[in-house]
PLY file of the C-alpha trace (Angstrom):
ply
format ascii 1.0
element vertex 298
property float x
property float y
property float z
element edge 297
property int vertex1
property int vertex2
end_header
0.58 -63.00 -2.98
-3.38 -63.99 -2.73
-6.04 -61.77 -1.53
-7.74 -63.17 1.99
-10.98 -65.14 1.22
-14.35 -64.08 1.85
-15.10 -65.90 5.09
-18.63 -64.86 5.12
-19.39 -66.90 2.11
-21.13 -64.03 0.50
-19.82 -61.73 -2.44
-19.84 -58.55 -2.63
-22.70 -56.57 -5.01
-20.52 -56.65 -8.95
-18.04 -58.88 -7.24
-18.56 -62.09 -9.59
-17.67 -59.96 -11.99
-16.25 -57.07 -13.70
-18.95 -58.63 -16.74
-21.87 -57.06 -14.42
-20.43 -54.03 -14.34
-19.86 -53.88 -18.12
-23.34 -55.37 -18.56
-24.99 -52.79 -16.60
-23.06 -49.64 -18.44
-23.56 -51.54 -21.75
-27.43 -51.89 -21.27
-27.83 -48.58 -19.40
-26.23 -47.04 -22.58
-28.42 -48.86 -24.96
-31.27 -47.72 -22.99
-30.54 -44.16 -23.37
-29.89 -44.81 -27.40
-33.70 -46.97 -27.58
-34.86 -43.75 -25.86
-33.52 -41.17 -28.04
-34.56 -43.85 -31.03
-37.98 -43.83 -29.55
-38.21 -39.37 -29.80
-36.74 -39.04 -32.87
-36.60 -42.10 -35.34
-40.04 -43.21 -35.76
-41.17 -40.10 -37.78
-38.16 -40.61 -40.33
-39.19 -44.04 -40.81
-42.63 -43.61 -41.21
-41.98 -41.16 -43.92
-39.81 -43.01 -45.93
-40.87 -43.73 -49.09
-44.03 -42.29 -48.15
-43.54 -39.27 -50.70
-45.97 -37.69 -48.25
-43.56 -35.13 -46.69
-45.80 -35.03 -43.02
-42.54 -35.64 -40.58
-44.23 -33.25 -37.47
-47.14 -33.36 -35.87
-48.66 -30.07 -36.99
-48.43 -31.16 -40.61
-49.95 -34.32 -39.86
-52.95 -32.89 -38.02
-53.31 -30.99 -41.35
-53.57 -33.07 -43.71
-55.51 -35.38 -41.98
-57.90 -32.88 -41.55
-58.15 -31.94 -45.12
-57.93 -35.37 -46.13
-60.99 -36.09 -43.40
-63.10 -33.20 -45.18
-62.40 -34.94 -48.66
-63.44 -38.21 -47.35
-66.57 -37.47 -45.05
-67.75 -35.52 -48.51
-67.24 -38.49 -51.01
-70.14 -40.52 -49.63
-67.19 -43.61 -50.47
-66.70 -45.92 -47.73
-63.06 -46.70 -48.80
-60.43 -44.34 -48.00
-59.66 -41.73 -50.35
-56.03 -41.67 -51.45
-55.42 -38.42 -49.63
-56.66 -40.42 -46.61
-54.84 -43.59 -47.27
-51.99 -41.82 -47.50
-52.22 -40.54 -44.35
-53.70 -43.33 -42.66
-50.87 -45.48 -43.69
-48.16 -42.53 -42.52
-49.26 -43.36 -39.18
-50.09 -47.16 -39.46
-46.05 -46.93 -40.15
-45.50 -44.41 -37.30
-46.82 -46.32 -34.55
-45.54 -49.81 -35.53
-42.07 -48.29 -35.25
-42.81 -46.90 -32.28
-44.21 -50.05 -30.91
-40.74 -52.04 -32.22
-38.80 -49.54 -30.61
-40.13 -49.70 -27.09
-40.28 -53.40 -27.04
-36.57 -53.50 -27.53
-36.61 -50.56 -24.90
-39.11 -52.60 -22.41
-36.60 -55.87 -23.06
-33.29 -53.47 -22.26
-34.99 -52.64 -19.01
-36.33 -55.24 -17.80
-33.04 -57.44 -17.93
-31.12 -54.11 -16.25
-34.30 -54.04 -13.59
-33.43 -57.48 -12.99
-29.38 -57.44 -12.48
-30.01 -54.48 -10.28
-32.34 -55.89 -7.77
-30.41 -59.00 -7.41
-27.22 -56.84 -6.34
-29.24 -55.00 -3.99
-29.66 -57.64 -1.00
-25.81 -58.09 -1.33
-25.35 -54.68 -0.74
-27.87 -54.43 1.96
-25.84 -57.39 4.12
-22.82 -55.46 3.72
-22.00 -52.77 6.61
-20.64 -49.77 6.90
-20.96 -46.60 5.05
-19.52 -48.29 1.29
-22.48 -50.67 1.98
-25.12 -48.04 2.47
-23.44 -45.77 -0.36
-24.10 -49.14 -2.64
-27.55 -49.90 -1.40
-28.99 -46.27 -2.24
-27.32 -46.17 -5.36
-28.61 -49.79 -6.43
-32.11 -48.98 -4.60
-32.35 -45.51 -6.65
-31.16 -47.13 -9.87
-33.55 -50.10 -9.65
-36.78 -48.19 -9.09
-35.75 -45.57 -11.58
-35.34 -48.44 -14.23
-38.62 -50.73 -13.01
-40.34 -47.11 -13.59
-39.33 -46.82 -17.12
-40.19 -50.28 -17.92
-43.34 -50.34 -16.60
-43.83 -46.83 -18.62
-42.33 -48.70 -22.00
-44.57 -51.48 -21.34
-47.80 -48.75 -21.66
-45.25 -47.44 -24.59
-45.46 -50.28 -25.98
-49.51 -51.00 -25.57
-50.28 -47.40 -27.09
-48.37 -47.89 -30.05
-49.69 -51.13 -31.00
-53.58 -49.89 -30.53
-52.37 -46.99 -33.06
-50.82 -49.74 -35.54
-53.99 -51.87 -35.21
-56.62 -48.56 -35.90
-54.55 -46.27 -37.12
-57.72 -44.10 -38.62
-59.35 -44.12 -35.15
-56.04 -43.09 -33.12
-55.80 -39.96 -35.85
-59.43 -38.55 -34.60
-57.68 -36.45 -31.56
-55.93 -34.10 -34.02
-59.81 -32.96 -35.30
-61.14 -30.57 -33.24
-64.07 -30.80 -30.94
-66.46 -28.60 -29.80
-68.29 -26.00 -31.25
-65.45 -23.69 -32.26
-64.29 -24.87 -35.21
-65.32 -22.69 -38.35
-64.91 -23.32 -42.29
-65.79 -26.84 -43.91
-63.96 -28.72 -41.27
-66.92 -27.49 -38.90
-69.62 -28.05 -40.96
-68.56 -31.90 -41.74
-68.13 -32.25 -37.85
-71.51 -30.92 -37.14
-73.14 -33.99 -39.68
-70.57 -36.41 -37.48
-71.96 -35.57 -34.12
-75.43 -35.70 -35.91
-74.92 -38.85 -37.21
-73.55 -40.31 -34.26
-76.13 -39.11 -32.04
-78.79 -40.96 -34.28
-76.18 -43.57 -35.98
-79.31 -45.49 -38.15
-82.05 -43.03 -38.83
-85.37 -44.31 -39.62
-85.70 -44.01 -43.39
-81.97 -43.32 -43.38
-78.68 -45.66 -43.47
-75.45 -44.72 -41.65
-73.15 -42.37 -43.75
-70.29 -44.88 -44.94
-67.19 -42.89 -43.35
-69.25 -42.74 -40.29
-69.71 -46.59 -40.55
-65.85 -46.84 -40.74
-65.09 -44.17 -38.26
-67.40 -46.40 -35.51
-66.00 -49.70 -36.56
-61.92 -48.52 -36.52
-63.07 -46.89 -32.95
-64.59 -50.20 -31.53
-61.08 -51.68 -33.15
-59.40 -49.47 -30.99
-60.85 -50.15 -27.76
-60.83 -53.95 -28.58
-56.89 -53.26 -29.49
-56.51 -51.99 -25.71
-58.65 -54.44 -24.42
-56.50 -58.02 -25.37
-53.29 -55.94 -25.03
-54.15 -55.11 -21.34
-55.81 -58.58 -20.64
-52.69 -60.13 -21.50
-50.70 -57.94 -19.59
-52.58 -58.75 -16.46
-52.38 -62.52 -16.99
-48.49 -61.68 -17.17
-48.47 -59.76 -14.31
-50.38 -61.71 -11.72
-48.22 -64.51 -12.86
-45.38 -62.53 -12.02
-46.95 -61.61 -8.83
-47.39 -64.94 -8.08
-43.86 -66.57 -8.35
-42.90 -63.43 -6.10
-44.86 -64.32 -3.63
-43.75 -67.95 -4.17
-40.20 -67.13 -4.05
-40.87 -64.74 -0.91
-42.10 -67.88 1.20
-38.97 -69.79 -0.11
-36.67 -67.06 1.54
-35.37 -67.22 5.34
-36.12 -64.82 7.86
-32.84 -64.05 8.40
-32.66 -62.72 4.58
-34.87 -59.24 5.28
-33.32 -57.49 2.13
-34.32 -60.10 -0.21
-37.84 -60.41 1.55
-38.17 -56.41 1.20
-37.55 -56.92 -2.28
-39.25 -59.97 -2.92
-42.64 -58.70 -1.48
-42.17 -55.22 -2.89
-42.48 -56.65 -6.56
-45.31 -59.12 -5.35
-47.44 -55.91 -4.24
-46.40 -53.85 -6.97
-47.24 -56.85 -10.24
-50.24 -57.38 -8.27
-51.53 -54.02 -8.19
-50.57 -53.26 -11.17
-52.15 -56.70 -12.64
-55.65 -55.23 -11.04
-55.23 -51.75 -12.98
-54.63 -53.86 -16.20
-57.72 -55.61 -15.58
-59.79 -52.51 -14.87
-58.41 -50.66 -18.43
-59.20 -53.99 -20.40
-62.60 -54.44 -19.05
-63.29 -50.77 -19.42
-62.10 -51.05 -22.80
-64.10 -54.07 -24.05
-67.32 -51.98 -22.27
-66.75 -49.33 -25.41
-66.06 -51.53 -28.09
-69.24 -53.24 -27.70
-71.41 -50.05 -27.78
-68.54 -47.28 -29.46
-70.75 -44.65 -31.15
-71.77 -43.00 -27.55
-68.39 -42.98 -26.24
-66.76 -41.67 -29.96
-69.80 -38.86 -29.85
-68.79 -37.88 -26.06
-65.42 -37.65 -27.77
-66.27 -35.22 -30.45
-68.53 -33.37 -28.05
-65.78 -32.36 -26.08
-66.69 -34.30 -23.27
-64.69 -37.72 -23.54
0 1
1 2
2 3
3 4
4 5
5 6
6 7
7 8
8 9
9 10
10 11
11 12
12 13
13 14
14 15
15 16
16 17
17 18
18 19
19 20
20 21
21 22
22 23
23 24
24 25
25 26
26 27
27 28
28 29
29 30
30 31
31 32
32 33
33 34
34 35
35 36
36 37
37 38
38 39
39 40
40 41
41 42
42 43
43 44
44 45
45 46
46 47
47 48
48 49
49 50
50 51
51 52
52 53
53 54
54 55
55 56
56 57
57 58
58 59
59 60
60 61
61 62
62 63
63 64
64 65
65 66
66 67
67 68
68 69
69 70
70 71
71 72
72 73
73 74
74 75
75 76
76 77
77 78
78 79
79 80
80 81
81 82
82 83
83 84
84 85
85 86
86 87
87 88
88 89
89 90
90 91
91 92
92 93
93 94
94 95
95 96
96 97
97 98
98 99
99 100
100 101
101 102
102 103
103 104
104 105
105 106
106 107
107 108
108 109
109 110
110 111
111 112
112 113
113 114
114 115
115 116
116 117
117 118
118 119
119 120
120 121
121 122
122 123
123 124
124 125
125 126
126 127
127 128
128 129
129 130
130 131
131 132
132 133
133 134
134 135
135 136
136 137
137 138
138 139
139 140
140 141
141 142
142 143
143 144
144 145
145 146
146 147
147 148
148 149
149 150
150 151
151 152
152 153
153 154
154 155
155 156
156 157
157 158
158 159
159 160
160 161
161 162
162 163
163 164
164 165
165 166
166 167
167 168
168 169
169 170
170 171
171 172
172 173
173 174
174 175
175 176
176 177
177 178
178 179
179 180
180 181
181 182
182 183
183 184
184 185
185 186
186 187
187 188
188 189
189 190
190 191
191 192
192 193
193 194
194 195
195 196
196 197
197 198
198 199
199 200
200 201
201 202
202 203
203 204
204 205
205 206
206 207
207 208
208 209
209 210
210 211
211 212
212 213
213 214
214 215
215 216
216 217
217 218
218 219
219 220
220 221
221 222
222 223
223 224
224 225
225 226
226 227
227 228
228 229
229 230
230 231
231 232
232 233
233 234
234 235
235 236
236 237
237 238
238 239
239 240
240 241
241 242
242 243
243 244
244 245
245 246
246 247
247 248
248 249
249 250
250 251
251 252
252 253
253 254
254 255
255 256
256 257
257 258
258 259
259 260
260 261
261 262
262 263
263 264
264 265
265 266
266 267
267 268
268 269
269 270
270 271
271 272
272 273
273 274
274 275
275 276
276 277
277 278
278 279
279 280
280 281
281 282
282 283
283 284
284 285
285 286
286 287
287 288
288 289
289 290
290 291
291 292
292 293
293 294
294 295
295 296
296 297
């Protein structure tokens, strides 16, 4: 015996397939691992083969201060090995970091994408299975476009702190005037030095030098990475709003959707223009914005 067709030509949201629904758990459960990957993994692989032993936070803040002391005080402009050694801890840090939440970004973006597609299916279906279905592909779709969009800045952050990893280390020194001991005293010559970066008579301390040119690094880092996300986005904003004027009246679901995402990759195109330009503002002039910084003010 054979089911009835579908006379209404349309199929219901998971229909074509019990694949969708195995897709969906598969990738939702791959999320969670990338996520979990994401807390805890990075630090272990960073310190592998390292021989450094810094695995938390407080230990790195540490020995990068120590190491920062030692280097501000050899008058070298190359890293000394304490400093390398920490420098290249984190180098390793964020480029796993970065890894990881591209894969995580990728996961999401393909679940975002089966999920909104169900969702006008569901919406053209009546009764209460059809509303139960739309909330629960509604709530799982923005949930998921939330955590990619928050991977994608993941995934940003972490490849500024691969590309100047010294720079991305100066929030664990302290700022302010409340620091006491060496540390305090070598901070004190920084905001000196940065205040008046080339002295007459004078020349730039070396790890000063460094310490401006890894923070203009920085800010250029951010600056491409959010450029490029904004070309990426308007595009993206724009074959929404293309595909919105390819879809009938009749279709309102698919139009709600459809012009959601062309507002949303639009808006969110314009705040990625507004971080890169802001960015590229301090690399070209970094020493007042890395003395605000170390003032306490930044």
């Amino acid at each position: 015996m054979t089911s009835a067709p579908d006379l209404t030509g349309r199929a219901a949201p998971w229909r074509s397939a019990d694949v969708s629904r195995r897709t969906v758990a598969a990738l939702g459960f791959l999320a969670a691992a990338l996520v979990a990957a994401f807390v805890f993994l990075p630090r272990i692989l960073a310190a592998t083969g390292s021989g450094s032993g810094v695995v938390d936070r407080r230990g790195l803040a540490g020995a990068f201060r120590e190491a920062f002391v030692a280097y501000w005080s050899s008058g070298a402009r190359d890293h000394s090995p304490e400093m390398a050694g920490v420098v290249d801890y984190w180098f390793r840090y964020h480029v796993a970091k970065a890894v990881i939440a591209a894969l995580l970004l990728a996961t999401l973006a393909v679940l975002a994408v089966l999920l909104w597609k169900a969702f006008p299916a569901a919406s053209r279906q009546a009764g209460g299975l059809g509303a139960g279905r739309r909330v629960a592909l509604g709530s799982a779709g923005v949930l998921v476009t939330g955590l990619a969009v928050f991977s994608a800045a993941m995934v940003m952050a972490n490849v500024q702190g691969a590309v100047a990893p010294f720079a991305s280390l100066f929030p664990m020194l302290p700022t302010g005037a409340s620091t006491e001991g060496p540390l305090a005293d070598v901070l004190v010559e920084v905001r000196r030095g940065l205040a008046d970066p080339a002295p007459p008579g004078g020349r730039t301390p070396p790890a000063l030098g460094v310490m401006i040119d890894d923070f203009a690094r920085y800010h250029v880092a951010m600056a491409v990475a959010a450029g490029i996300v904004a070309v990426v986005l308007l595009g993206m904003s724009a074959v929404a709003w293309r595909r919105l004027r390819g879809t009938t009246a009749a279709d309102r679901p698919t139009r709600r959707v459809r012009a959601s995402f062309a507002v949303l990759w639009a808006s969110s195109s314009l705040i990625a223009t507004v971080v890169a330009v802001a960015n590229t503002s301090t690399a070209a002039d970094p020493a007042p914005a890395l003395l605000a910084f170390f003032e306490g003010g930044w």
